[in-house]
Steps between C-alpha positions, in 0.01 A plus 500: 500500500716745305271499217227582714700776654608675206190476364322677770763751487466544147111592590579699758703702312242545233220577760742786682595648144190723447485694166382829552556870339883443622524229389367524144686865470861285621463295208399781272820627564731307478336391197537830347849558656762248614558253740685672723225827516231257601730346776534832654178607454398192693774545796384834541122381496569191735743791739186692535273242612739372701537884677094469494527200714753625759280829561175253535692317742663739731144695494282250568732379771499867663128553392418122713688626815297837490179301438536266796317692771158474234532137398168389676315788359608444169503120534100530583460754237630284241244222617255712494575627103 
C-alpha cells in the first residue's frame, strides 16, 4: 500500500510540475548564478502566483454573487453555444 502511495505521489508530482518559460528561465538562472539567486527568484515567482490566485478568488466570488440574478439566461446561452 505505501509503495503504491508514494508512487502515485511521485506521478502526481511530476504531472503538476509543468515546464514552461518560468520554468526553463528558473533553471537558467540559477544555473548561471547561485543557489541561493534561483531560490529567490522562485519564492518571488511562486509569491506572485500565489497573489494571482487570491485576486481570481475573491473576484470570481464577488463577480458569481453579481451574476446570480442572470444564471438562467446565461445557463441557456451556454447550451445553446
Amino acid at each position: 500500500m505505501s509503495a503504491a502511495l508514494v508512487a502515485g505521489l511521485l506521478a502526481g508530482y511530476g504531472i503538476a510540475v509543468p515546464v514552461g518559460a518560468v520554468a526553463t528561465h528558473l533553471v537558467t538562472l540559477t544555473a548561471r548564478t547561485s543557489l541561493r539567486t534561483g531560490v529567490c527568484a522562485a519564492l518571488g515567482v511562486a509569491t506572485a502566483d500565489g497573489l494571482y490566485a487570491l485576486l481570481a478568488t475573491l473576484g470570481g466570488s464577488a463577480m458569481a454573487a453579481a451574476l446570480r440574478p442572470a444564471l438562467v439566461p446565461l445557463r441557456w446561452a451556454s447550451a445553446l453555444l
